[in-house]
C-alpha positions in Angstrom: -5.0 -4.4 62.8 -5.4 -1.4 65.0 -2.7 -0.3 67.7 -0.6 -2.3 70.1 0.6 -0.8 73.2 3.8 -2.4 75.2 4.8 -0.6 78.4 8.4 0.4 78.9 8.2 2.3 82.1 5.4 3.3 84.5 6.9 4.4 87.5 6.0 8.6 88.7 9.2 10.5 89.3 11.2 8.1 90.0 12.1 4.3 89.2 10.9 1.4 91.8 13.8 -0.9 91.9 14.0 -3.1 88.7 11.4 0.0 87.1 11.4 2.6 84.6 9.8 5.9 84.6 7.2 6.6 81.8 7.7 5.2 78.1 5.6 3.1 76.1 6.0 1.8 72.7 3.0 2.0 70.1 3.1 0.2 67.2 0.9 0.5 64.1 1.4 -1.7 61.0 5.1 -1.6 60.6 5.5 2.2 62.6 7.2 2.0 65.5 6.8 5.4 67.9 8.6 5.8 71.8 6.0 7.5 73.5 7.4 9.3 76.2 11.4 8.4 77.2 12.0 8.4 81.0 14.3 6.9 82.9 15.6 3.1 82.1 12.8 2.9 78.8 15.4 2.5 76.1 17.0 -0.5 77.6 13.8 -2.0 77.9 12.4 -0.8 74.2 15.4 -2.9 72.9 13.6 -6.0 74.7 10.6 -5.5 72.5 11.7 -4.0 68.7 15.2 -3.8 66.7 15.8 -0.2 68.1 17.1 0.6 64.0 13.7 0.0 63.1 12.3 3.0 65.3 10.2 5.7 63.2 9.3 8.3 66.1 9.6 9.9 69.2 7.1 11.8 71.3 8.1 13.6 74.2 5.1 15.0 75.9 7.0 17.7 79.1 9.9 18.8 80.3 10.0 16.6 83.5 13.1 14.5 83.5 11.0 11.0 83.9 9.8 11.7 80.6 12.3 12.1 78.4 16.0 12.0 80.2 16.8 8.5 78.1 16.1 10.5 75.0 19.9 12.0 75.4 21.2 8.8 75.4 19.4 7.5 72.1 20.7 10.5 70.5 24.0 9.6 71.3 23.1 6.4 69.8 22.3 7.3 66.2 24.8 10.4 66.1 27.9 8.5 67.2 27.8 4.8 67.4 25.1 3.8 64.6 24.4 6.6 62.5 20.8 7.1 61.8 19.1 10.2 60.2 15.1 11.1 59.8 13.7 9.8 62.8 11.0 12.1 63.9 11.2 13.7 67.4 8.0 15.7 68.3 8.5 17.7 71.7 7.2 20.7 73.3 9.9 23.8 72.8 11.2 23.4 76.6 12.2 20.1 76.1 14.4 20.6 72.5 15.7 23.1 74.9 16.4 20.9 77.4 18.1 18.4 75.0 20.3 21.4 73.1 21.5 22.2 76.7 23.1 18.6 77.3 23.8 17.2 74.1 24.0 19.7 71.3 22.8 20.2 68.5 19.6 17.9 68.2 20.9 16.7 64.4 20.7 13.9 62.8 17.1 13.5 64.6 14.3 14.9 63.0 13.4 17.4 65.6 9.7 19.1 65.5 8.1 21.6 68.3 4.7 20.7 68.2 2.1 22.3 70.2 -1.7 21.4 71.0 -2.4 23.0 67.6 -0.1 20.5 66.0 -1.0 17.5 64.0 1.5 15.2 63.2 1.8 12.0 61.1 4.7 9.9 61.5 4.4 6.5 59.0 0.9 4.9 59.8 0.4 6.8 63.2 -1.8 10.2 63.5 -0.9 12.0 66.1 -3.0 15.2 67.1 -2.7 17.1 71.0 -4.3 18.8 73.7 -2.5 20.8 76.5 -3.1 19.2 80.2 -3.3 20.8 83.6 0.0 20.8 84.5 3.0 22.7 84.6 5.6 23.0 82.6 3.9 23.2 79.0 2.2 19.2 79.0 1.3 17.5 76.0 -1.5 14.8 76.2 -1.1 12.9 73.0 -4.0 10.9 70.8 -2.1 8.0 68.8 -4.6 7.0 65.8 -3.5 3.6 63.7 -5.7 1.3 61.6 -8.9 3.0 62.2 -7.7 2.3 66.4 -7.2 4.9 68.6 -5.1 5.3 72.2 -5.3 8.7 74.0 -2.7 8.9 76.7 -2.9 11.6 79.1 0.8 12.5 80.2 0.8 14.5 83.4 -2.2 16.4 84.4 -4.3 17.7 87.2 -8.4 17.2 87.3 -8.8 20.6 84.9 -8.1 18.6 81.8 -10.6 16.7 79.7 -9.6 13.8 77.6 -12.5 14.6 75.9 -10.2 17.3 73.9 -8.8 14.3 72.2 -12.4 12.9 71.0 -14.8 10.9 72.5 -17.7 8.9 70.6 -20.2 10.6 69.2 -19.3 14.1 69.5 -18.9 14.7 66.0 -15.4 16.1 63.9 -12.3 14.0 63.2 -12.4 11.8 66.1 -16.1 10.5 66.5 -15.0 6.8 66.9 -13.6 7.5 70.1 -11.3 6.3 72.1 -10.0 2.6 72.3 -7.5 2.9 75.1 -7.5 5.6 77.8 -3.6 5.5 79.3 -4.0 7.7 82.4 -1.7 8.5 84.9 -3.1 7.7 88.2 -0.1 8.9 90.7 -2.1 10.4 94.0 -3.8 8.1 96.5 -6.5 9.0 97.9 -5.5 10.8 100.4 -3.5 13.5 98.6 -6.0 14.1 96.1 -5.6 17.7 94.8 -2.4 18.4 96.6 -1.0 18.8 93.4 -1.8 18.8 89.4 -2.0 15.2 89.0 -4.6 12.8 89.5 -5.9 10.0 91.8 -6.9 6.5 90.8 -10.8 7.6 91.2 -10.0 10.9 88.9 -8.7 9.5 86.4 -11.4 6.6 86.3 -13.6 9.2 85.6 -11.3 11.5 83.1 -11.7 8.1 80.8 -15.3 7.2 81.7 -16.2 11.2 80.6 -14.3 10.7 77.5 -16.4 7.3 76.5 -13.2 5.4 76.2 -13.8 1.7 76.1 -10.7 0.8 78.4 -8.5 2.1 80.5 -5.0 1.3 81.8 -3.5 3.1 85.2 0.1 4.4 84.5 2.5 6.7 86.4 1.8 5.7 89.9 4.0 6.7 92.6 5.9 3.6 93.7 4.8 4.3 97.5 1.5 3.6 96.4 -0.6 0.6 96.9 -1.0 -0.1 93.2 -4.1 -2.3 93.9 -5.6 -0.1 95.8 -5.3 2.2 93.0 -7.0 -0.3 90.7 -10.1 -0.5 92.6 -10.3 3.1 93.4 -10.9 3.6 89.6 -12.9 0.9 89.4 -15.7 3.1 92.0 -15.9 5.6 88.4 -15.1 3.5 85.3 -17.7 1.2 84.1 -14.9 -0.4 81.8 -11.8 -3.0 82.1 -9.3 -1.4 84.1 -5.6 -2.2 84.4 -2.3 -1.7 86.3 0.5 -0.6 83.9 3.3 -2.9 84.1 6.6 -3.2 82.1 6.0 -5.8 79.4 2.5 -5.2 79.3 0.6 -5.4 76.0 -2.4 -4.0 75.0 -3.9 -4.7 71.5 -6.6 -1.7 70.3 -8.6 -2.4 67.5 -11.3 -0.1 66.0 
């Protein structure tokens, strides 16, 4: 039951050697959704599900580590195994983006969604809330099997996850959240040099939002990663993880 979470890439900006940028895959039931498609994802998404099988893609920003290998998929089910229907939900930039090197986006099922949008794509609810960080961002809330993952994209310390419920607040989205994903890219001594956030930020972006876990993602490959871990550790009263390729992580309600 719930939602399972395996890591495809976790790497900021760029890959580490033998990494990927972001992607992770979410499965619900028998729905199968590419979250995010950066560099080197779709070789490893073909380690973990029968690629045929996929129901969705969500891009959440125009940044090239997030959704570059989406181009090559395309490819895929336009020329070499043809595939129609599969559901692509983007921000307008990035259909742009995709127009501009490939084409027209047919046979995928292409949608512009917004943080207005709410989207269901086989047993997955998908629902989204606009980050601090430019271009257009899309943090995204995954709901499956009464199991919910909110995963922040790119963002700076303005956002609050708590746009994508936290427990107890009342509305659609009282049961909170299962799994915070949060991209922890800053160490601590850049912190605030740009819209993203440190290890320590976004321990506390998940501890604000009542989520009952939270895994560090999108860390700058510089970066000592375990360092990073117990930085959020100093704000999250939680488990904390690193991201790593291969990891899964099994929400239930």
């Amino acid at each position: 039951m719930g939602v399972t979470i395996t890591v495809l890439g976790c790497d900021a900006s760029y890959p580490a050697p033998g990494g990927a940028c972001s992607g992770y895959l979410v499965e619900s039931g028998s729905t199968w959704v590419w979250l995010d498609a950066g560099t080197g994802t779709m070789a490893n998404l073909e380690r973990y599900t029968d690629i045929d099988a996929l129901d969705g893609i969500v891009l959440s920003h125009a940044h090239p580590d997030h959704w570059t290998d989406v181009c090559v998929y395309h490819h895929l089910v336009k020329w070499y195994r043809p595939r129609s229907g599969v559901v692509v939900c983007s921000t307008a930039r990035v259909r742009e983006l995709v127009e501009a090197v490939n084409g027209e986006v047919a046979p995928l099922d292409w949608r512009v969604v917004d943080e207005t949008s709410k989207v269901k794509i086989g047993g997955i609810s998908l629902s989204f809330s606009r980050t601090d960080h430019p271009p257009e961002t899309l943090a995204v809330r995954l709901e499956g099997l009464g199991a919910a993952v909110a995963y922040s994209a790119d963002t700076g310390p303005a956002w609050s996850m708590r746009s994508l419920g936290a427990r107890g607040v009342g509305g659609p989205h009282d049961q909170g959240i299962g799994l915070a994903l949060v991209e922890a890219t800053l160490d601590p001594e850049h912190e605030g040099a740009v819209q993203h956030l440190s290890a320590r930020q976004a321990g506390q972006l998940a501890e604000d939002a009542g989520a009952r876990a939270l895994v560090l993602t999108h860390i700058d490959p510089d970066v000592d990663h375990e360092r990073q871990l117990a930085e959020a550790k100093t704000t999250f009263r939680g488990p904390v993880s690193l991201a790593t390729v291969g990891a899964r992580y099994e929400v239930l309600p």
